[in-house]
C-alpha positions as CSV (number, residue, x, y, z in Angstrom):
1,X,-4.1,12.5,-16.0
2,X,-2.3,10.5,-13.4
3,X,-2.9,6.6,-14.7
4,X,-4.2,5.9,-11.3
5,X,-6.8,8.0,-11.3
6,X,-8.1,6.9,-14.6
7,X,-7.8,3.5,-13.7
8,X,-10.7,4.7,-10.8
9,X,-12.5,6.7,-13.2
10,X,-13.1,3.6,-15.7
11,X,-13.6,0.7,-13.0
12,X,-16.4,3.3,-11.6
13,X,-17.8,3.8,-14.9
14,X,-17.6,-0.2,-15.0
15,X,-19.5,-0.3,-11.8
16,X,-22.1,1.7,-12.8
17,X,-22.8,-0.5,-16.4
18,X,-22.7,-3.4,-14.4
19,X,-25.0,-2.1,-12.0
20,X,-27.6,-1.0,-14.7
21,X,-26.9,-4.3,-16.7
22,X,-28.0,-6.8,-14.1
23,X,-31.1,-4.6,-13.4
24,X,-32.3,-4.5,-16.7
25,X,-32.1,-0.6,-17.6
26,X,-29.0,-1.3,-20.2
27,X,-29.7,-4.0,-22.0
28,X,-27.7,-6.7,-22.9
29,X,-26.7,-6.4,-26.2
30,X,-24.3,-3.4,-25.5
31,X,-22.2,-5.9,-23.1
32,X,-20.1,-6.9,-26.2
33,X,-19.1,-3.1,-27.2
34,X,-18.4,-2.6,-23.4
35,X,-16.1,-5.7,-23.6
36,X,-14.2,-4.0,-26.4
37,X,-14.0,-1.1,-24.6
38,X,-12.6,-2.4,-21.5
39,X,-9.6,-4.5,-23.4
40,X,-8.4,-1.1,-25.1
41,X,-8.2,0.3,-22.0
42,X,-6.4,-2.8,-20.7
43,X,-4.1,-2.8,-24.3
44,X,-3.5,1.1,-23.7
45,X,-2.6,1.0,-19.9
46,X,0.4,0.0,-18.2
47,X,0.2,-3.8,-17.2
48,X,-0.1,-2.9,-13.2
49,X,-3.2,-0.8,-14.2
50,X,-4.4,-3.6,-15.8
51,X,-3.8,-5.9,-12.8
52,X,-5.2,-3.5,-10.4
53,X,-8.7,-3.2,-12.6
54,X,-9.2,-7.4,-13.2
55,X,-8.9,-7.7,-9.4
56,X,-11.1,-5.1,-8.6
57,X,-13.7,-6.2,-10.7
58,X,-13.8,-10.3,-10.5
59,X,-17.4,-10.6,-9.2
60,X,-18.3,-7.5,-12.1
61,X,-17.1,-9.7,-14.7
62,X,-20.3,-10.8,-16.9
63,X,-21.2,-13.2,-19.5
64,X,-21.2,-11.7,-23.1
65,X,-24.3,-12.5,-25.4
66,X,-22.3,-13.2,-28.5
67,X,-24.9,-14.8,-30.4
68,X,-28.3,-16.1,-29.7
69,X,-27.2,-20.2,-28.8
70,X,-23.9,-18.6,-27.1
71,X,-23.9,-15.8,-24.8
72,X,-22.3,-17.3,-21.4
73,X,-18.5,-16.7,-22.4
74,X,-17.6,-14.4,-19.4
75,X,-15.6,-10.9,-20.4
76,X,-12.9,-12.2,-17.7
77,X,-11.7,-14.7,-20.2
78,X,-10.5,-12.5,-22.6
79,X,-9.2,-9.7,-20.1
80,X,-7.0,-12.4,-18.3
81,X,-5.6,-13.2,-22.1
82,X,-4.8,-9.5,-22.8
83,X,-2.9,-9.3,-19.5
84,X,-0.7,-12.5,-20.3
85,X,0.2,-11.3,-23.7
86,X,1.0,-7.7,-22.4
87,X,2.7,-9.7,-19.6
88,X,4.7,-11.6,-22.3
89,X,5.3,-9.4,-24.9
90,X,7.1,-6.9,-22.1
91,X,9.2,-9.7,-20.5
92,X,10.3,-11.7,-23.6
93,X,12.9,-12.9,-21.0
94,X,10.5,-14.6,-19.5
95,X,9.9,-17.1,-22.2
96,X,13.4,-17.0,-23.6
97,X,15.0,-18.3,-20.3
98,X,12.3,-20.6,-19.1
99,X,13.7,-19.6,-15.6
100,X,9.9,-20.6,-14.3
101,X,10.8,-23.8,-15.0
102,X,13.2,-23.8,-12.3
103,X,10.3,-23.3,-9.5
104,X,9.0,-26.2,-7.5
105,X,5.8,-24.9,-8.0
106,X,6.0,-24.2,-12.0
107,X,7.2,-28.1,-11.8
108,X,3.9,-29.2,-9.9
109,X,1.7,-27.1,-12.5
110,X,3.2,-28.4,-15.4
111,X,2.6,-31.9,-13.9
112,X,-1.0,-31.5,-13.1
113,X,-1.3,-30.1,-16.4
114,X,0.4,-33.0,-18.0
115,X,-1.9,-35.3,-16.0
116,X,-4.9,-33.4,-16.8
117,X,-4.1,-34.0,-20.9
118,X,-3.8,-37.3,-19.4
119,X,-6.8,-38.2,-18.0
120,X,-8.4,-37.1,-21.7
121,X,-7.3,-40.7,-22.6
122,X,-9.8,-42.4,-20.6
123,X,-12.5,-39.7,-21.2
124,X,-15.9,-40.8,-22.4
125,X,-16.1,-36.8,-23.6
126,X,-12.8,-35.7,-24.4
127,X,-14.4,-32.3,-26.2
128,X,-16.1,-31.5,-22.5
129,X,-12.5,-32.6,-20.7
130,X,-10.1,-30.1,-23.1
131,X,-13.0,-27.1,-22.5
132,X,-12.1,-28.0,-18.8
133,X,-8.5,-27.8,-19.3
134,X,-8.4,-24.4,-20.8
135,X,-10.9,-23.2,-18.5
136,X,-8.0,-23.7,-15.9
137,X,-5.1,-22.1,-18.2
138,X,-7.8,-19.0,-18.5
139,X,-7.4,-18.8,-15.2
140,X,-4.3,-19.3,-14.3
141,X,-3.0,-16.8,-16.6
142,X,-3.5,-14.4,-14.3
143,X,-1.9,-16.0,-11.2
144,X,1.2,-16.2,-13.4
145,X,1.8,-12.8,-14.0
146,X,0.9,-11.5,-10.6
147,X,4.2,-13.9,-9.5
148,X,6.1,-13.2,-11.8
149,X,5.2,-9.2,-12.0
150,X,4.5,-8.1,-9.0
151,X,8.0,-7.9,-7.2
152,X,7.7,-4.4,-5.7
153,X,6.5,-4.7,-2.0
154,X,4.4,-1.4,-2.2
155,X,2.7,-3.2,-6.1
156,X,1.6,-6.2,-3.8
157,X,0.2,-4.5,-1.1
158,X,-1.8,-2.4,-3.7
159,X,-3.1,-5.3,-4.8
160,X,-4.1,-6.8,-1.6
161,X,-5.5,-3.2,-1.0
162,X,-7.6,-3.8,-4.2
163,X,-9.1,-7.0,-3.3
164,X,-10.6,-5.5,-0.4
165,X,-13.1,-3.4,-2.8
166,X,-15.1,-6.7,-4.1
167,X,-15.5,-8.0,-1.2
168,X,-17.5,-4.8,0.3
169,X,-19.4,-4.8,-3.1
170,X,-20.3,-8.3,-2.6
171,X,-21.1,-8.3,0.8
172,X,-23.1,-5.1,-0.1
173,X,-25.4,-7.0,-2.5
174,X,-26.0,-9.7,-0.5
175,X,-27.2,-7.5,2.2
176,X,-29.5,-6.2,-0.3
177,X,-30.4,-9.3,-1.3
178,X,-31.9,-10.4,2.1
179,X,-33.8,-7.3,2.3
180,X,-35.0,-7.8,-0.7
181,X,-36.7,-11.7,0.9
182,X,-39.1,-9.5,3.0
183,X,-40.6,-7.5,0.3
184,X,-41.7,-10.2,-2.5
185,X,-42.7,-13.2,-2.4
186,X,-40.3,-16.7,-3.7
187,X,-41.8,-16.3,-7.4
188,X,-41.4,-12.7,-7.8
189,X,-37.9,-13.7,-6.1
190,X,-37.3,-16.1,-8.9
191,X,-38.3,-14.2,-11.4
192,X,-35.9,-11.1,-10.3
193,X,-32.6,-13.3,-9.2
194,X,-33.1,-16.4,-11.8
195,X,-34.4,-15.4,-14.8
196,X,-33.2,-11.9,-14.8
197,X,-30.3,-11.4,-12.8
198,X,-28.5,-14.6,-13.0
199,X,-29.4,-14.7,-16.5
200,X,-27.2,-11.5,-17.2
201,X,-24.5,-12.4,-14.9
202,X,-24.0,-15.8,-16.8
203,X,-26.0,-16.1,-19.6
204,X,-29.0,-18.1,-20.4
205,X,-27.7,-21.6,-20.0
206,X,-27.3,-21.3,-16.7
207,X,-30.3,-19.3,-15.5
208,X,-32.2,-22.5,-17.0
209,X,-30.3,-24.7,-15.0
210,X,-30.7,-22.5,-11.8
211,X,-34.7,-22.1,-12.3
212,X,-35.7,-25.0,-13.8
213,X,-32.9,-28.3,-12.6
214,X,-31.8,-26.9,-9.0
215,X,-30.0,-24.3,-7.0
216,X,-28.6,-23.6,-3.5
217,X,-30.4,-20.6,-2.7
218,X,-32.7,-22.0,-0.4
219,X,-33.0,-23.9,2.7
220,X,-35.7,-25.9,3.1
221,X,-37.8,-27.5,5.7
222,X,-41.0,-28.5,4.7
223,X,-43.0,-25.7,3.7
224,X,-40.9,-23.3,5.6
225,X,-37.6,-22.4,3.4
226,X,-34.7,-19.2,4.1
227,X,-32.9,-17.6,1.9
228,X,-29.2,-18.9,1.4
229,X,-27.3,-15.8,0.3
230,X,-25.4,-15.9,-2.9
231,X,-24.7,-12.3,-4.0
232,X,-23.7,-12.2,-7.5
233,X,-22.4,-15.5,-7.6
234,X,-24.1,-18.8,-9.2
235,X,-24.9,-20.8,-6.0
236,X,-24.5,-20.1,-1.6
237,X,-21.3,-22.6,-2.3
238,X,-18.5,-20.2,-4.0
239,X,-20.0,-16.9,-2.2
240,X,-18.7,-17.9,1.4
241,X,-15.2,-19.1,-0.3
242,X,-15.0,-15.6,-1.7
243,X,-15.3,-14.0,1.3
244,X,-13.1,-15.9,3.4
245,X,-10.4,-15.5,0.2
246,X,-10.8,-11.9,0.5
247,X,-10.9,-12.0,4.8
248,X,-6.8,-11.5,5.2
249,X,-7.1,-8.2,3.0
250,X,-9.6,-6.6,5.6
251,X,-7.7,-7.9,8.0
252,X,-4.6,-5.8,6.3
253,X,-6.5,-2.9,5.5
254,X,-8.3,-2.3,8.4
255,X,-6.3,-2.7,11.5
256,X,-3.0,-2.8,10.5
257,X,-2.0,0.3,12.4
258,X,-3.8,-1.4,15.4
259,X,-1.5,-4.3,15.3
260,X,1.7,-2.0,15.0
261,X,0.9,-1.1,18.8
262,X,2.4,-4.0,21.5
263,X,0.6,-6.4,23.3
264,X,-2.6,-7.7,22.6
265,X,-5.0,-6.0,24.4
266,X,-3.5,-2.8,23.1
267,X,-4.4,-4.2,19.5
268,X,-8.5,-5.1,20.4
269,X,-8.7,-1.9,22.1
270,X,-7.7,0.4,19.4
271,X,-9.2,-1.0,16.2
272,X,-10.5,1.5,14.2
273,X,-14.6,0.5,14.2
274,X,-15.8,2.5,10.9
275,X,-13.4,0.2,8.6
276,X,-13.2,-3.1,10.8
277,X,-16.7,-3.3,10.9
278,X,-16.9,-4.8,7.1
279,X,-15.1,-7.7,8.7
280,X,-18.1,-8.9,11.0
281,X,-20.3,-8.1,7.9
282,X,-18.7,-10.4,5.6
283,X,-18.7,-13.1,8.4
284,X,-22.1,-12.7,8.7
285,X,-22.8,-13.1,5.0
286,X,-20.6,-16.1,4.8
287,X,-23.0,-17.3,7.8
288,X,-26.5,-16.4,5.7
289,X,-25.1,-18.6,2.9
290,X,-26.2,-21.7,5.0
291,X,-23.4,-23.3,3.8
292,X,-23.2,-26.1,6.9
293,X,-19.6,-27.0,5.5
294,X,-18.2,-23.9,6.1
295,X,-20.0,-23.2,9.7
296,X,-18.4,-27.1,10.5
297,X,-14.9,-25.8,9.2
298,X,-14.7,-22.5,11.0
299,X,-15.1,-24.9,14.3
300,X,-12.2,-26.9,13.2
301,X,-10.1,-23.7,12.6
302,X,-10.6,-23.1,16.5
303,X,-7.8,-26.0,16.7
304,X,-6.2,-24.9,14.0
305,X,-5.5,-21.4,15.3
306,X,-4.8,-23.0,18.5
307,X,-2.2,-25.6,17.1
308,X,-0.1,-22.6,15.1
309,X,-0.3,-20.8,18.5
310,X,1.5,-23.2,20.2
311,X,4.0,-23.6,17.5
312,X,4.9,-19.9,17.2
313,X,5.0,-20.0,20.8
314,X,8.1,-21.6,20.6
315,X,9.0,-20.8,16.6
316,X,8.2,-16.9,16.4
317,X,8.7,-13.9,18.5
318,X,6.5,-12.1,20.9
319,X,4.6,-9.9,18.1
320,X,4.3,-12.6,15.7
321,X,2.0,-14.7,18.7
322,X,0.0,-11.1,19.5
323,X,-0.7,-10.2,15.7
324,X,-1.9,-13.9,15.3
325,X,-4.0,-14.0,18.9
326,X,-5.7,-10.7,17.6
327,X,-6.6,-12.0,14.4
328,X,-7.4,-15.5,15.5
329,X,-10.1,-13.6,18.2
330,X,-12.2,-13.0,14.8
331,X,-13.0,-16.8,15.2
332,X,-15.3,-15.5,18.3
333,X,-16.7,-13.2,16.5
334,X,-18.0,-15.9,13.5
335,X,-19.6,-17.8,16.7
336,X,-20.7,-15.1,18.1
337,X,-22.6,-13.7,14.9
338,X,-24.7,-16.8,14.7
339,X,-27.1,-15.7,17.5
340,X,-27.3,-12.3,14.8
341,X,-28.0,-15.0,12.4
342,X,-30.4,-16.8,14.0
343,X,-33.6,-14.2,13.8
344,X,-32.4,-13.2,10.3
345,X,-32.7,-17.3,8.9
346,X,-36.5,-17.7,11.6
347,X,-38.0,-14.3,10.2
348,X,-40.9,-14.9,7.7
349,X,-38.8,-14.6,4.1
350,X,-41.2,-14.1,1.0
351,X,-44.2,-13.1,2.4
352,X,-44.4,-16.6,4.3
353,X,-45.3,-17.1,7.9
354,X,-42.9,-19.8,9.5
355,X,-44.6,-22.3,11.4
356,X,-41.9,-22.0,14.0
357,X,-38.4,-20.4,14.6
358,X,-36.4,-23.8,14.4
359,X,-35.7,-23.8,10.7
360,X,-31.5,-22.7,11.5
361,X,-31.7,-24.2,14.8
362,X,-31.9,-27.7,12.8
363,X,-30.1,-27.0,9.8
364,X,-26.9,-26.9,12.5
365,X,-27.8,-29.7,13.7
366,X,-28.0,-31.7,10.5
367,X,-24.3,-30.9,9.9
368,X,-23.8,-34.1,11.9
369,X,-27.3,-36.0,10.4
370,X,-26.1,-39.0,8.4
371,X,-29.5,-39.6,8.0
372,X,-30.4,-36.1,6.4
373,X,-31.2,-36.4,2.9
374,X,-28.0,-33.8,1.4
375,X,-26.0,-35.6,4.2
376,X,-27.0,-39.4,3.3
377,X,-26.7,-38.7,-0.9
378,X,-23.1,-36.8,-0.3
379,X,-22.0,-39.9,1.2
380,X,-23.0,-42.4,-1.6
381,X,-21.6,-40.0,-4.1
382,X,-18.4,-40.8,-1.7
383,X,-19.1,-43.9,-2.4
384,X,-19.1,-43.8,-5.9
385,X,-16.1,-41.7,-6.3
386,X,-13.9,-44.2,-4.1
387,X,-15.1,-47.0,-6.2
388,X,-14.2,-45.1,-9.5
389,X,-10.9,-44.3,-8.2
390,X,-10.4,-47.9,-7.5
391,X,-11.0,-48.5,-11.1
392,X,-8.8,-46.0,-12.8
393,X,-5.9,-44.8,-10.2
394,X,-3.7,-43.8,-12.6
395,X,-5.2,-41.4,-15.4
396,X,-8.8,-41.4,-13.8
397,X,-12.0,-41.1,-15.8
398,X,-11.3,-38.1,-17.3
399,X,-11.3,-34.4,-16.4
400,X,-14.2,-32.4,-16.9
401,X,-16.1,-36.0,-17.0
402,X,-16.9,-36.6,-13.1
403,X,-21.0,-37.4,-14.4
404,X,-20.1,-40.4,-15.9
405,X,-18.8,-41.5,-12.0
406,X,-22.7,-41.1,-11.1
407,X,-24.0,-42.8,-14.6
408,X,-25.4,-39.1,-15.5
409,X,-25.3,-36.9,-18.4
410,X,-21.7,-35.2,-19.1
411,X,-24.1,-31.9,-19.4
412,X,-25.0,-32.3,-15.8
413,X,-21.6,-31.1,-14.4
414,X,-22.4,-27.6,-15.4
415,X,-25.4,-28.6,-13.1
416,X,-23.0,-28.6,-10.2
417,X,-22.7,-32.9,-10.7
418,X,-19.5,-33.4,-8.7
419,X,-18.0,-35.5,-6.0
420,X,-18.8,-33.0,-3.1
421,X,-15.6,-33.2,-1.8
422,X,-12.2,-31.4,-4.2
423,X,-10.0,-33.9,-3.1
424,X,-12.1,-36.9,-4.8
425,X,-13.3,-34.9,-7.3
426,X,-9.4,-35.2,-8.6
427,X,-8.6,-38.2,-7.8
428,X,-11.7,-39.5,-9.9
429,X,-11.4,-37.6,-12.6
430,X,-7.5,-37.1,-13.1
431,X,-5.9,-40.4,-10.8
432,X,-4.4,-40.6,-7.6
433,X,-1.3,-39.5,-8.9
434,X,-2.9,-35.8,-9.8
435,X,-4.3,-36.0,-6.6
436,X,-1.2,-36.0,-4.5
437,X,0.2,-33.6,-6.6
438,X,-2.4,-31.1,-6.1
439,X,-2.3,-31.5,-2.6
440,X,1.5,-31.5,-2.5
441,X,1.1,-27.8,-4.4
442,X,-1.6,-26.7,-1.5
443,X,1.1,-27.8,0.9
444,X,3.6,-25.7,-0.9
445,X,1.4,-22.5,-0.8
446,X,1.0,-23.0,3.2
447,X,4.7,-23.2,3.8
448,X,4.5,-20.1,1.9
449,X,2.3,-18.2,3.7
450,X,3.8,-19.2,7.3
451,X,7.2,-18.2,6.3
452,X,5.7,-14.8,4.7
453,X,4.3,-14.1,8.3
454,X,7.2,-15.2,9.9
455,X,9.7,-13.2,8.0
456,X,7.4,-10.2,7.4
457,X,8.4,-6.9,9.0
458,X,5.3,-4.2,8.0
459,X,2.1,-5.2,10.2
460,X,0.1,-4.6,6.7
461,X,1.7,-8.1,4.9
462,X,1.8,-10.0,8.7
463,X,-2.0,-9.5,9.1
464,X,-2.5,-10.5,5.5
465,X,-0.6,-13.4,5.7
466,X,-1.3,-14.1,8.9
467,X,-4.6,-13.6,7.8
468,X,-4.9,-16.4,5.0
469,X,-3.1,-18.9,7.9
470,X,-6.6,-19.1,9.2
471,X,-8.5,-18.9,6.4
472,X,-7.1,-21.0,3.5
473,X,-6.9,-23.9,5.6
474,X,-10.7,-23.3,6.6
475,X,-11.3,-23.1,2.5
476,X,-9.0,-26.2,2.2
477,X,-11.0,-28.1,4.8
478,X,-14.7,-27.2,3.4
479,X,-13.1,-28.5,0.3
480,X,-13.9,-31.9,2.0
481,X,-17.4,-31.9,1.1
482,X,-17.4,-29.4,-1.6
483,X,-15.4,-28.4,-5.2
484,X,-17.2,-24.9,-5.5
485,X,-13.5,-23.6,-4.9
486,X,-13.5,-24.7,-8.7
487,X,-16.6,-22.0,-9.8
488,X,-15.2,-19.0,-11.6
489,X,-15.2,-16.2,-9.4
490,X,-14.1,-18.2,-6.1
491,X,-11.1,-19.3,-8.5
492,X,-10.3,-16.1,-9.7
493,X,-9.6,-14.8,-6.1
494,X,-7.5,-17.7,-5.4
495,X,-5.2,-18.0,-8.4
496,X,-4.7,-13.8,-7.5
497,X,-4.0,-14.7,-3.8
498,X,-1.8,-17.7,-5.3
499,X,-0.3,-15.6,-7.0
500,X,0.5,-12.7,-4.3
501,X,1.7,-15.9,-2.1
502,X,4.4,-16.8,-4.6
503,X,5.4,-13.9,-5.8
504,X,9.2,-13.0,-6.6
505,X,9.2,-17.5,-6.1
């Protein structure tokens, strides 16, 4: 059987376990045997298989109930370690000649990983700080071997093709989702997304947290409260950042052959609708999150796009400045989708009447509110996390230890306890010196990307790339009031598109 086709067969059968999983017809106790399953086939099958499946299935990825106190460690853990080992054991080269070493970006790693091992130093829980760090090699793992791997042109765009297949799935279920807010009521919703759902997606631990401590699945305003979409994702925070992560691959996949044509009115005319229209669709979901940061960060992308304009205006050819018009016109669209938006967030959710339809109306407007209650304790958490930083610059309090900033329980930051903003969240925890390292790597990965769209000559890697020009800096600027960019499944996508961006470095 071709290995291609096999590698369909088992991430639908995947799909379909997943699918009965989180519903509650399988239970949960065959996740484990599953598990095993799944890392034969990704011992037995040839490493791109492998790739190709653990993209494909990042927001499918579930938490295994190992034993009654510990059933949140997530299957992806232990596929990205069987894919490194493969990765290693095939390219013994690879370790022999250290020739990563060599790379600017290996160099920058290594350094924030020596900083992070750092930081433990100061740690008031360096236990909770070491979990953290390996939490981030798990991760990474996978990044690493997608640069290093994946040198073949046609291998890459397959993988950019694959990404393209979570992000309908996701989008799907959050569609779904909202339905499902006009036919029960916010306890029955509870009950179905918290202490079922949730609670088979990431284990018990955190559907406590989620029902019982806090979430971001609601707006609220007074009585009157909307659903903020999250899919199959912990919080309305990492859900957006997915989507915009996985926003460049439609681009690639669905109007690629539009962009070949010249001129830019040539390319909005003749996009093909049946395939393009899964790119409105995830801008709407990222919209339904209610996630203000990234509504105030796609209008700052408007200058963005315009900026890069003007500098391939005089930097790039003709084609370069139509491929980039045409994808940039998307921007309108995300506007534009609001007013679609707007009844969806004022219609009475869970069997509740609103008192009137202003509910979205002023949840824009608080995006500037200083005074607004999420607005006002973001900013004296800024507070706190400058003053911090001011008393440990150099190795920071600790990584994994951000709680102890706020005086709260280390525990808390699996509560989402953070510096609502990525940039101070490093700083405090890991020193300023982390901090500029981190954003000298971001840097690094935009250079990247620019010169990938430049030098590009198939229209599928120029909208890709010229894709994540508009929305990895819109990622990069939420990050100012949020580090959900940090949450698993966001993280995943990234290191993969980190690792498609540097590949053959």
């Amino acid at each position: 059987m071709n290995k291609s086709r096999l590698t369909n067969i088992v991430f639908a059968g995947h799909l379909l376990f997943f699918a009965l999983v989180i519903i509650g017809v399988i239970p949960r106790s065959l996740v484990p045997y599953e598990t095993g399953l799944l890392a034969l086939f990704l011992i037995v099958m040839p490493l791109e298989e492998g790739l190709v499946f653990f993209v494909r299935s990042i927001p499918l990825f579930i938490a295994i109930p190992l034993t009654a106190g510990y059933d949140n460690l997530n299957m992806w853990r232990i596929f990205s370690g069987i894919i490194f080992l493969k990765f290693i054991i095939s390219d013994l080269e690879f370790l022999k000649n250290l020739k990563f070493i060599r790379s600017r970006i290996a160099k920058v790693l290594l350094i924030l990983l020596g900083l992070a091992f750092l930081s433990l130093w100061n740690a008031e829980d360096p236990i909770t700080g070491l979990k953290r760090i390996i939490y981030f090699i798990n991760t990474a793992l996978i990044g690493i071997v997608i640069a290093h791997y994946a040198v073949r042109e046609e291998y890459i765009k397959r993988l950019i093709k694959n990404i393209v297949v979570p992000i309908i799935i996701v989008s799907v279920v959050g569609i779904i989702q909202v339905f499902s807010t006009y036919f029960i009521d916010i306890y029955q919703f509870m009950r179905l997304w918290g202490e079922e759902i949730q609670l088979r997606l990431f284990g018990t631990e955190w559907s406590y947290i989620a029902v019982n401590l806090g979430n971001t699945w609601f707006a609220y305003y007074g009585e009157q409260l909307s659903l903020r979409v999250f899919s199959l994702f912990p919080d309305s925070h990492s859900f957006p950042i997915f989507l915009l992560l996985g926003l460049p691959a439609l681009f690639a996949w669905t109007i690629q052959k539009p962009l070949a044509k010249t001129g830019y009115w040539a390319m909005v005319r003749t996009r093909g609708l049946l395939a393009t229209i899964w790119i409105p669709i995830a801008l709407l979901m990222a919209i339904l999150s209610g996630t203000r940061g990234i509504w105030a960060a796609g209008a700052g992308m408007v200058i963005w796009c315009s900026l890069i304009w003007l500098y391939f205006r005089y930097r790039a050819d003709r084609e370069s400045r139509n491929i980039f018009a045409c994808l940039s016109s998307y921007l309108v669209i995300f506007f534009i989708l609001f007013l679609v938006a707007f009844p969806i967030f004022s219609s009475p959710q869970f069997l509740l009447s609103k008192g009137d339809s202003s509910l979205f109306e002023r949840r824009i407007r608080s995006i500037i509110d200083f005074g607004e209650t999420s607005n006002s304790q973001r900013l004296a958490i800024w507070h706190d996390s400058l003053k911090s930083i001011a008393r440990h610059p150099l190795k920071g309090i600790g990584i994994g230890n951000f709680p102890v900033v706020l005086d709260q329980d280390i525990r808390l930051a699996r509560a989402g306890s953070s510096a609502h903003n990525l940039y101070l969240h490093i700083a405090a925890e890991m020193g300023i010196f982390a901090l500029l390292a981190a954003i000298y790597f971001l840097w690094l990965a935009l250079k990247r990307v620019l010169n990938h769209f430049i030098k590009s000559t198939g229209t599928f890697f120029r909208a890709y790339y010229g894709g994540l020009l508009i929305t990895l800096p819109w990622i990069l600027a939420y990050s100012l009031t949020d580090v959900a960019l940090f949450d698993e499944r966001a993280l995943l996508l990234f290191v993969v598109t980190l690792g498609i961006i540097f590949s053959n470095d």
